[in-house]
C-alpha positions in Angstrom: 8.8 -14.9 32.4 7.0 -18.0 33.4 3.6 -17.0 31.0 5.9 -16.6 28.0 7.6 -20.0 28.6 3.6 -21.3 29.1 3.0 -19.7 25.7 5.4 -20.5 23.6 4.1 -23.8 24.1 7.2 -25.3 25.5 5.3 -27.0 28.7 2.3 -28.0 26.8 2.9 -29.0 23.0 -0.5 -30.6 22.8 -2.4 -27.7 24.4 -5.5 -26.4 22.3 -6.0 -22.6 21.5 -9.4 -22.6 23.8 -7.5 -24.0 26.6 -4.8 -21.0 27.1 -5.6 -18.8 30.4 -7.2 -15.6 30.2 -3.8 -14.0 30.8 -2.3 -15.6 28.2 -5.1 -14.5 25.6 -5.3 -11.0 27.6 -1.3 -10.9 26.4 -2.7 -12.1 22.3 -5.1 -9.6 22.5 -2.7 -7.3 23.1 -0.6 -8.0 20.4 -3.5 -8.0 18.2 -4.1 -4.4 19.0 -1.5 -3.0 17.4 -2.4 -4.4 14.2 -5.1 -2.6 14.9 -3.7 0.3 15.8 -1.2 1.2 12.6 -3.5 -0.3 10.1 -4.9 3.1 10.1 -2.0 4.4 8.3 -2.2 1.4 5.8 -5.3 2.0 4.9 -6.2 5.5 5.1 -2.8 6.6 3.7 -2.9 4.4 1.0 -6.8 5.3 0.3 -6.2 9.7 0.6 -2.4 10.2 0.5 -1.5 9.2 -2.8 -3.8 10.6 -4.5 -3.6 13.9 -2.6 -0.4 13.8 -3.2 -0.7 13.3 -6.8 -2.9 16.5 -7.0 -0.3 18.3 -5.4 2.4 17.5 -7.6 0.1 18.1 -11.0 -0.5 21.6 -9.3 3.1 22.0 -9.5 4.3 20.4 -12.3 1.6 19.4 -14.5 1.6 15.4 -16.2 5.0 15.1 -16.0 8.6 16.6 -14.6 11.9 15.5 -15.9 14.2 14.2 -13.3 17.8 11.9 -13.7 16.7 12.0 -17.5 13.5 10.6 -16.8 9.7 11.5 -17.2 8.8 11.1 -13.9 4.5 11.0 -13.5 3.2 12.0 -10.0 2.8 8.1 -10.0 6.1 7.5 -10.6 7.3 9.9 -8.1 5.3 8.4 -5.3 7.0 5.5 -5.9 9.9 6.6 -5.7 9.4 8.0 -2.1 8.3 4.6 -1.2 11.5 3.2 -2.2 13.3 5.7 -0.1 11.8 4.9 2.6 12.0 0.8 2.3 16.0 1.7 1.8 16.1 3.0 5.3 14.6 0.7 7.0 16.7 -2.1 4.6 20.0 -0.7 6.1 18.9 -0.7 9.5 16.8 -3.6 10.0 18.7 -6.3 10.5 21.2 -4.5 12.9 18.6 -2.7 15.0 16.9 -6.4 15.8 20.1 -7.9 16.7 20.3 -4.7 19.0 16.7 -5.6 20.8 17.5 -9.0 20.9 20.7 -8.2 23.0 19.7 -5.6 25.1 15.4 -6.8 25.8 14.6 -4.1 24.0 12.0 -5.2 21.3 9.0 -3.6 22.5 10.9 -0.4 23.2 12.3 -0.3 19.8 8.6 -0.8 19.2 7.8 2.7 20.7 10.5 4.2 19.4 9.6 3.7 15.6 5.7 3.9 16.7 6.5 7.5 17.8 8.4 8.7 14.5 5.6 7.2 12.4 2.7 8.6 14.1 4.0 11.9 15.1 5.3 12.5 11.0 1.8 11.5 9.9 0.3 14.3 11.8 3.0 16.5 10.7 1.4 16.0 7.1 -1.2 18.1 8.2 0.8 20.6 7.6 1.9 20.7 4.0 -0.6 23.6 2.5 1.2 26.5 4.9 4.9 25.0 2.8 5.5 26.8 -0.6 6.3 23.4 -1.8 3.4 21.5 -0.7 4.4 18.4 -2.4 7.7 18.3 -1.0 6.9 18.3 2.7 4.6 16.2 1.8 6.8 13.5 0.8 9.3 14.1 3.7 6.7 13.5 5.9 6.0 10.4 4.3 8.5 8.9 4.0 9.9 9.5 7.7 5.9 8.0 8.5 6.8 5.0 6.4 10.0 4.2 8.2 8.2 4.5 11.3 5.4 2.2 9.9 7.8 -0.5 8.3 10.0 -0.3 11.4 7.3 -0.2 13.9 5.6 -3.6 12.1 9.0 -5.7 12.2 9.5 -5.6 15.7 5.9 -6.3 16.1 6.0 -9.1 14.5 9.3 -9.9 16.4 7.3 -10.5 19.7 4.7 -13.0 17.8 6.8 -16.2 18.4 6.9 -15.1 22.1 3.6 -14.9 22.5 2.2 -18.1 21.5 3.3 -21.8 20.7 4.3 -22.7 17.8 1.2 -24.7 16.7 -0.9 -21.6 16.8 1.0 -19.1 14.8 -0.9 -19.2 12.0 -4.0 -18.7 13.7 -2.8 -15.8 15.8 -1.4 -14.2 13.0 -4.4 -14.2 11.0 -6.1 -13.0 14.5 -3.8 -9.7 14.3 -4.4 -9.2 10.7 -8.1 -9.4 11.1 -7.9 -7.1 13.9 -5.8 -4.8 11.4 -8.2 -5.0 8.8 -11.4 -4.1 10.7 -9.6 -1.3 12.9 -8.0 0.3 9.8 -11.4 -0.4 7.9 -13.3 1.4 11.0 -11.1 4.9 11.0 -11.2 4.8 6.6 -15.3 4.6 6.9 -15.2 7.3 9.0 -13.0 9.1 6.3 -15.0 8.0 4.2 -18.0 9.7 5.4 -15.8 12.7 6.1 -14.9 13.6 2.9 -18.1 12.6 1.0 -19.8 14.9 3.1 -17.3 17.7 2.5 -16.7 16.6 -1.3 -18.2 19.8 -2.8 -17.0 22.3 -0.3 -14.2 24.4 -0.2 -12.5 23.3 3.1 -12.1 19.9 1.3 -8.4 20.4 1.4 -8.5 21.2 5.1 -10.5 18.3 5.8 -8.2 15.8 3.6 -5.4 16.9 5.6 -7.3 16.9 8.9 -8.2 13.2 7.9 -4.7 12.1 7.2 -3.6 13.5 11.0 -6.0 11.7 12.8 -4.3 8.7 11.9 -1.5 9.3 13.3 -3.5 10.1 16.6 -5.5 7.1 16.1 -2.2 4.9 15.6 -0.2 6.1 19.1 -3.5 6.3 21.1 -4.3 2.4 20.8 -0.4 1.3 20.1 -0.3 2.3 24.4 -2.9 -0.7 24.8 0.2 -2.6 23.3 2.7 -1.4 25.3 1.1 -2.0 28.5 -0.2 -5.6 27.9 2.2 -7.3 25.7 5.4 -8.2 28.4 8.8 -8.8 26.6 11.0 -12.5 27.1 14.3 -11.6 28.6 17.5 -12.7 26.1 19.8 -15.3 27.1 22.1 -13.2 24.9 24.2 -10.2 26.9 26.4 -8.0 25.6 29.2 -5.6 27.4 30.6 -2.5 27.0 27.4 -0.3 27.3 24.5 0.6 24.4 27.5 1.1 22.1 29.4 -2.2 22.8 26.2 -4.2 22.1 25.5 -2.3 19.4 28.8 -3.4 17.7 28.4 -7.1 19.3 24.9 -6.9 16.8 26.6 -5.8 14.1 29.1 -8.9 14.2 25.9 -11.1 14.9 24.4 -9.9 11.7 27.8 -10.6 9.9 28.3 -13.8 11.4 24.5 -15.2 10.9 24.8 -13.6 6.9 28.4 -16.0 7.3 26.6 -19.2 8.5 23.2 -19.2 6.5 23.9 -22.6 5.4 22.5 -23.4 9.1 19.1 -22.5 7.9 18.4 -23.3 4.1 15.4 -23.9 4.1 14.4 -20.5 5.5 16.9 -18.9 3.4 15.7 -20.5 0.4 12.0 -18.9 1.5 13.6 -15.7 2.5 14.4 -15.3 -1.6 10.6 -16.7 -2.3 9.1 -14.0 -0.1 11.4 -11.5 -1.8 9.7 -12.2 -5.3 6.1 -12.6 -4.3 6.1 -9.9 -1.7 8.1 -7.7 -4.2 5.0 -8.0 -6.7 2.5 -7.9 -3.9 3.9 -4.6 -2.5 4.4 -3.0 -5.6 0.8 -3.7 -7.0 -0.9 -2.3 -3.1 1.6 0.3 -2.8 0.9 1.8 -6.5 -2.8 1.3 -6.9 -4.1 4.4 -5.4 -1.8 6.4 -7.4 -2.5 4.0 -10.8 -6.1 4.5 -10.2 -5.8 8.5 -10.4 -3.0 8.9 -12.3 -4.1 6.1 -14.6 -7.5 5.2 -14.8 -9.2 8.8 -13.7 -10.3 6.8 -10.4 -12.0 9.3 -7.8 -10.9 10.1 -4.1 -14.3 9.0 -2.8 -14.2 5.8 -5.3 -10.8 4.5 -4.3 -11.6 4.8 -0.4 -14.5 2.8 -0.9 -12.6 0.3 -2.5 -9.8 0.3 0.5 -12.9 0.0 3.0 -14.7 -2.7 1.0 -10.8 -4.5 1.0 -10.2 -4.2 4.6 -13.8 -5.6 5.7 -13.6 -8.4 3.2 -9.7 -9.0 4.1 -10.3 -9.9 7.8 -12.6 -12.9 7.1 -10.2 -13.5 4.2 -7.2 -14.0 6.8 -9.6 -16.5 8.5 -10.7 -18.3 6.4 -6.8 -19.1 4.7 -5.9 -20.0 8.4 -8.7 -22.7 8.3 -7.5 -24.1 5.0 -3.6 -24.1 6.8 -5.4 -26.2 9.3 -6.5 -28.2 7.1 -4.1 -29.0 4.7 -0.6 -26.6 5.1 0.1 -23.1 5.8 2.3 -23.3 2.7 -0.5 -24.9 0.4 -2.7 -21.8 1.3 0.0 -19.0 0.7 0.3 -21.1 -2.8 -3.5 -21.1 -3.6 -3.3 -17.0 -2.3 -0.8 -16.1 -4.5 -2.3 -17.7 -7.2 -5.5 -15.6 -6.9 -2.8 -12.3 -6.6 -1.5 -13.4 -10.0 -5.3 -14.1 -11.9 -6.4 -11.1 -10.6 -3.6 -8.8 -11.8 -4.0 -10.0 -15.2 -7.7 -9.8 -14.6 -7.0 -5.8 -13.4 -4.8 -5.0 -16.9 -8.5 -5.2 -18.7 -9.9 -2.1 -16.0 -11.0 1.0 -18.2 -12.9 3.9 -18.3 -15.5 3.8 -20.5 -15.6 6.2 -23.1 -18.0 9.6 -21.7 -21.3 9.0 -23.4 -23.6 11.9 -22.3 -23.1 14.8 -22.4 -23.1 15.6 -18.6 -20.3 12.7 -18.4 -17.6 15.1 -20.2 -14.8 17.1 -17.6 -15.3 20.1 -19.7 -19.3 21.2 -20.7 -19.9 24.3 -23.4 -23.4 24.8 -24.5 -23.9 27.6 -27.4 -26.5 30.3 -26.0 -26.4 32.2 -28.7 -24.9 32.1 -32.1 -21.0 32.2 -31.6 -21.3 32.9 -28.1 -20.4 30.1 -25.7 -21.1 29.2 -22.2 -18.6 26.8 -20.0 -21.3 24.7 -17.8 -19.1 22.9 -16.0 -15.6 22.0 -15.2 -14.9 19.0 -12.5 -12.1 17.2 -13.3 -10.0 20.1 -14.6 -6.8 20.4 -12.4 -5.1 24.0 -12.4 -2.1 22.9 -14.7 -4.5 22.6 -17.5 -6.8 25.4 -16.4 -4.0 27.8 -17.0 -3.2 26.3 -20.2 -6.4 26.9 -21.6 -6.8 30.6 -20.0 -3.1 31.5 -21.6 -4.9 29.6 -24.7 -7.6 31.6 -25.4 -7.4 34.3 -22.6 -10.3 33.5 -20.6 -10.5 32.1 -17.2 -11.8 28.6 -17.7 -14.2 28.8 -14.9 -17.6 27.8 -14.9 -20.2 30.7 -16.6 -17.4 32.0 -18.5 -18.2 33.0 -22.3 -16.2 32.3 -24.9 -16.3 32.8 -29.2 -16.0 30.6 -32.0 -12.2 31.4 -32.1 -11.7 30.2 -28.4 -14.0 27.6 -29.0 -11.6 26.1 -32.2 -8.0 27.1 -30.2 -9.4 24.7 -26.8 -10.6 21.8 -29.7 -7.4 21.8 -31.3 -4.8 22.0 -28.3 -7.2 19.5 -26.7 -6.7 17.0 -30.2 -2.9 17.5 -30.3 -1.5 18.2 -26.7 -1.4 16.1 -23.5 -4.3 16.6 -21.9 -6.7 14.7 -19.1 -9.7 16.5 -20.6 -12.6 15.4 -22.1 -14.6 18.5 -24.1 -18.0 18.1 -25.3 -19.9 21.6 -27.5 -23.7 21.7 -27.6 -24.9 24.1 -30.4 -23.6 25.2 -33.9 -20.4 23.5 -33.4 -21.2 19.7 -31.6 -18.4 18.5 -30.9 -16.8 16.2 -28.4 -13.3 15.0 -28.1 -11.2 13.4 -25.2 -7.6 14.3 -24.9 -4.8 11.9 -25.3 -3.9 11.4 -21.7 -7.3 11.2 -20.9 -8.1 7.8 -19.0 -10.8 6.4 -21.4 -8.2 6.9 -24.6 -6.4 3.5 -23.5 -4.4 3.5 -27.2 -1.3 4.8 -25.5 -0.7 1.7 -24.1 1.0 -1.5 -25.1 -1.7 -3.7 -23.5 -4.0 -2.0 -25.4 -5.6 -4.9 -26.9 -6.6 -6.8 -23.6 -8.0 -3.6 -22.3 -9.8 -3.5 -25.5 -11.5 -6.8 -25.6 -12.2 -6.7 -21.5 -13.8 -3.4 -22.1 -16.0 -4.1 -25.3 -16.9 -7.5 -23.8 -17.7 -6.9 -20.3 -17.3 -3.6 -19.1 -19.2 -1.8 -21.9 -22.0 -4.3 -22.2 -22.8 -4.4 -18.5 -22.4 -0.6 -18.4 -19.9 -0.9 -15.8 -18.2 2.2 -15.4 -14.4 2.4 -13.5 -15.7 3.5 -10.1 -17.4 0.1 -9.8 -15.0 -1.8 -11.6 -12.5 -0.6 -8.9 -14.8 -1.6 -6.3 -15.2 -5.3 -7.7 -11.4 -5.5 -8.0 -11.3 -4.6 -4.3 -14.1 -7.6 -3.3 -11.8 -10.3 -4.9 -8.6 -8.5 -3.8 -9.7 -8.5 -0.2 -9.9 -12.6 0.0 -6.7 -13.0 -1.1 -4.2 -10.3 0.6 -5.7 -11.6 3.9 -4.2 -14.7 2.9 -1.0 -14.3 1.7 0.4 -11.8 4.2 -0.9 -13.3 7.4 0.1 -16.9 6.0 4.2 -15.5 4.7 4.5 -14.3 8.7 3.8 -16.9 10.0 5.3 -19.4 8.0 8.6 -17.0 8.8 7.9 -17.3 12.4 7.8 -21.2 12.6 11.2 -21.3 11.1 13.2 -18.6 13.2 15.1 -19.4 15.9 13.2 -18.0 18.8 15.6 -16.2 20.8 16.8 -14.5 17.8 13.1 -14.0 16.3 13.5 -9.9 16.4 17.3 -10.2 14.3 15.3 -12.6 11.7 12.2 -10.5 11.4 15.1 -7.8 10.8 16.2 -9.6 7.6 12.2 -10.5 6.8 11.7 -7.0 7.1 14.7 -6.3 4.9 13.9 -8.6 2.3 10.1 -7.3 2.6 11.7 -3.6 2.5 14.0 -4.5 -0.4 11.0 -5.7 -2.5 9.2 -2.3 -2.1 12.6 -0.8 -3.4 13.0 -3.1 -6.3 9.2 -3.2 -7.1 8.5 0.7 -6.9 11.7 1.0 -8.8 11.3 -1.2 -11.7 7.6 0.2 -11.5 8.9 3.7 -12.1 11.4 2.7 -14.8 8.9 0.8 -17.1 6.4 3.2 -16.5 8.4 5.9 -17.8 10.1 3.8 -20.8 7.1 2.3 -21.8 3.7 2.8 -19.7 2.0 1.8 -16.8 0.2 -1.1 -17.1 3.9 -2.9 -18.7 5.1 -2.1 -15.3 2.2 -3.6 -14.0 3.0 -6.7 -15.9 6.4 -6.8 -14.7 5.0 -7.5 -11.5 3.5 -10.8 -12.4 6.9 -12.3 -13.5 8.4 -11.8 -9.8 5.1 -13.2 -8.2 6.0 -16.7 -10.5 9.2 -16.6 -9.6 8.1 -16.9 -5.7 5.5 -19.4 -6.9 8.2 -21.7 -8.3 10.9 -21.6 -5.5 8.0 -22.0 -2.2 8.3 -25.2 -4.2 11.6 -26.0 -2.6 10.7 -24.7 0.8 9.9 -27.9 3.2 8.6 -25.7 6.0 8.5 -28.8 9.0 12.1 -29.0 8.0 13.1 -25.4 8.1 11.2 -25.8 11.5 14.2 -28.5 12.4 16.9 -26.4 11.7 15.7 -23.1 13.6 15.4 -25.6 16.6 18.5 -27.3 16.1 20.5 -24.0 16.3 18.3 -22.8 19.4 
C-alpha cells in the first residue's frame, strides 16, 4: 500500500495539499463521498422524521402518555429512541474497531453498517400499513441510526489513512462540506416535494416516499466509496479464525482502557468532547421535535431551516479550517463552541407570537345567523383533539360544520381549562378568541418564561417576526458554527490516535460521541417531563462549559507525541 504510505505523509512531511497526485486526491474524493452520501439521512431525517413521527404518536396518544411513571411528550419519546440507539452502538463500538483493525476489515465493516442503515430507512416507508404506526416507526429508526452512527465511525476510521497528518483538518472540513451540500441537495428536493403536495391528501404517502429515498440515495453513492477508497493492511494479526480475533479485540480494548495513562492528553479531550458533543447532539438531535412539539413550528418551516443550515454549514466548515490554519485547530473549535453556547441562550427567547387576525387562529367560527355557527377552518387541529371536541359537543369538528350557542360555550370552556394546542377565535354575537394552554404562543407554562417574554416583546413582536422566520434565522447563525465544531473535534481526534489503531480509537470517539446522545436525550427527556422544555434546554448549556473549560487542558501537539510514541 505504497499510495497510503505517500499519503499519510510519512515520505513527504513538508508536502503541500496542491501537490498530492491525482490518485491520491481521486482516493480524498472518495472519502468525501460518503459524507455525502449518508448526510441524506442527517438531514432529511432530522428535517421530516421527527416531526412525522410526532404526528404519529399524538394520533395515538394525544399530548402525553405515561410510561416508567413519567409524562412522556412525543418529544420526549423521540428522544428516547435516540438514546437507544446511541447505547447500541456504545456497547459495540470500541470492540467492533479493534475487530477491523485486526482483521483489514474497516471499509467492510463500513458496508456492513451502510447496509442496515440504508435498507431500515426505506423500511420506514412502511409504517402506515402497521396498526401501530408509531411503533414501527421507531424500530426502524433506531436500527437506521445504528447503521448511521456505526457506518460514520469507521468512516472516519479510514481518515488518518488517507492523508498526512498536516492536512486533516482541511480534509475533514472537505468531507463535511461535501456532507452538507449533498444532504442539502436531496432535503431541497424534499423540500419542493412536499410543498408542492402540502395540501393534498397523499401527503402522508409522499412524506413517507420522501423519507425512503434516502435510504436509496445513501447506498447508491456510499458504492462510489467503496470502490475508490483502498484500506491500509494492519501490522496487527490475530489467530484462531473471525472468533479468535474477535476475542484478541476484546482484550485490546481491555488492555488500551488498562494503559490510558499512555495517552492523557487524548484522554483528557476524549471527556471534553463528551461534554460539548453531549450538548451539541442533544440540541440537533431534539430541535425538530422542540420546534413542533414546542414552538408549533411547521413541516415545510423546519425543512427550510435544515436546508438553509446545510448550505450555510459547508462554507462554515471552510472557513473554521482557515482560521485552524491560521492560528490552531483547537482555538477554532473554542471560538465554535462559544457561538453553540450564545446561540442556545439566544434560541430560549424563540416564540410564537400571539395569533392576531382572525385568519391566524387553528380553529375559525363565523356566526351566519343568530345562534347558528359555521366552522371556517380547522389547520392545525390534530385528530386527538378533533375527537375531543366531537365527543364534546357531538359534532364532527370539520370544516362547514354548524354548531349552536351551547356547542359554541362547551368548545370555549374545555378550550380555557383543558390541555389543548388550539387557538379558537368567534366572529358574530359571541367574539371571542382564546388560545389553549398548551398552545405554542401561551409561553407562561414555562420557567424561562420571562426571557421569552422580554425577547418576544422586544424583538420578535416589534419586527413582526413570526416563529417560521425566527426558526429560519436561528438556522443562518447555526449553520456557521456546527460546520465548525464537528469538522474541527474529528480531526483534532485524528492527529492524536495512534494510526494503526485509528478504527479501535474512533471506536471509543464514537462511544463517547454515542454516550453523549444517551446522556443528553436522557436528561432532555427527564427535565422535560419534571419541569419543561426549554429547562432541559438549559441543561444543555452547562455540559457545553464544562467542555469549554477542560479543552483548556488539552495540549493537542503533545497528545500528537504520545499517539506517535506508542506507534
Amino acid at each position: 500500500m505504497h499510495l497510503i504510505k505517500d499519503c499519510t505523509g510519512v515520505l513527504s512531511k513538508k508536502m503541500q495539499f496542491d501537490q498530492i497526485s491525482e490518485e491520491q486526491k481521486k482516493i480524498i474524493r472518495g472519502w468525501c463521498m460518503y459524507d455525502w452520501a449518508n448526510s441524506g439521512f442527517a438531514t432529511t431525517i432530522v428535517a421530516i422524521v421527527p416531526i412525522y413521527f410526532i404526528a404519529l404518536f399524538q394520533d395515538k396518544f394525544g399530548d402525553e402518555v405515561t410510561f416508567l411513571n413519567m409524562d412522556l411528550s412525543g418529544s420526549s419519546m423521540w428522544s428516547l429512541a435516540i438514546a437507544l440507539s446511541a447505547a447500541i452502538i456504545m456497547l459495540t463500538g470500541p470492540i467492533l474497531g479493534a475487530f477491523a483493525d485486526k482483521t483489514s476489515s474497516k471499509k467492510k465493516m463500513l458496508i456492513i453498517y451502510t447496509v442496515i442503515g440504508s435498507v431500515a430507512t426505506f423500511l420506514m416507508f412502511f409504517s402506515a400499513y402497521f396498526a401501530n404506526p408509531w411503533a414501527w416507526f421507531m424500530i426502524c429508526f433506531v436500527t437506521a441510526n445504528v447503521g448511521f452512527i456505526g457506518g460514520t465511525a469507521f468512516y472516519n476510521a479510514l481518515l488518518p489513512h488517507i492523508v498526512a497528518p498536516q492536512f486533516l483538518d482541511k480534509v475533514s472540513a472537505k468531507g463535511f462540506a461535501y456532507g452538507y451540500i449533498g444532504g442539502g441537495l436531496l432535503l431541497m428536493i424534499h423540500l419542493a416535494i412536499v410543498f408542492i403536495y402540502s395540501e393534498s391528501d397523499s401527503l402522508d404517502l409522499i412524506t413517507r416516499l420522501c423519507i425512503a429515498s434516502v435510504g436509496i440515495w445513501w447506498i447508491g453513492w456510499a458504492i462510489w466509496t467503496f470502490k475508490t477508497v483502498p484500506e491500509e493492511k494492519s501490522s496487527i494479526s490475530g489467530d484462531g479464525g473471525s472468533q479468535g480475533v474477535m476475542t484478541e479485540s476484546i482484550k485490546k480494548v481491555l488492555i488500551t482502557i488498562k494503559n490510558i495513562s499512555k495517552y492523557k492528553i487524548l484522554a483528557v479531550y476524549l471527556i471534553a468532547y463528551l461534554f460539548f458533543t453531549d450538548g451539541i447532539a442533544t440540541v440537533l438531535s431534539v430541535a425538530g421535535a422542540f420546534g413542533a412539539d414546542v414552538l408549533g413550528v411547521s413541516l415545510l418551516s423546519n425543512m427550510a431551516t435544515i436546508l438553509i443550515v446545510q448550505f450555510i454549514a459547508a462554507p462554515g466548515a471552510l472557513l473554521f479550517s482557515k482560521i485552524a490554519d491560521k492560528y490552531t485547530a483547537k482555538k477554532a473549535l473554542v471560538v465554535s463552541l462559544w457561538g453553540w453556547v450564545f446561540l442556545t441562550i439566544f434560541a430560549l427567547g424563540f416564540a410564537p407570537i400571539t395569533p392576531q387576525g382572525f385568519d391566524e387562529f387553528d380553529l375559525q367560527i363565523i356566526e351566519e345567523t343568530q345562534g347558528s355557527f359555521v366552522i371556517k377552518n380547522t389547520p392545525n387541529i390534530t385528530e386527538v383533539e378533533e375527537d375531543k371536541l366531537e365527543l364534546l359537543t357531538g359534532v364532527s369538528i370539520k370544516k362547514d360544520s354548524t354548531l349552536n350557542n351551547e356547542q359554541i360555550s362547551f368548545i370555549l370552556q374545555e378550550v380555557k381549562n383543558d390541555q389543548y394546542k388550539l387557538s379558537v377565535a368567534i366572529q358574530g354575537s359571541i367574539n371571542e378568541k382564546i388560545v389553549g394552554s398548551l398552545h405554542p404562543s401561551n409561553i407562561d407554562r414555562y420557567k424561562l418564561n420571562g426571557w421569552t417574554n422580554f425577547i418576544r416583546n422586544n424583538l420578535w413582536i416589534p419586527l413582526g417576526i413570526g416563529i417560521d422566520i425566527q426558526w429560519l434565522i436561528l438556522g443562518s447563525l447555526l449553520g456557521i458554527f456546527m460546520g465548525g465544531s464537528q469538522s474541527l473535534a474529528r480531526s483534532i481526534f485524528a492527529y492524536m490516535v495512534p494510526v494503526k489503531e485509528s478504527a479501535e480509537f474512533f471506536g471509543f470517539f464514537a462511544l463517547i460521541g454515542r454516550t453523549a446522545t444517551i446522556i443528553g436525550p436522557l436528561s432532555y427527556a427527564i427535565f422535560s417531563s419534571k419541569w419543561d422544555s426549554k429547562i432541559a434546554i438549559l441543561s444543555l448549556l452547562i455540559l457545553m462549559l464544562i467542555g469549554l473549560a477542560l479543552l483548556k487542558y488539552v495540549n493537542v501537539e503533545k497528545g500528537r507525541k504520545q499517539a506517535e510514541s506508542v506507534n
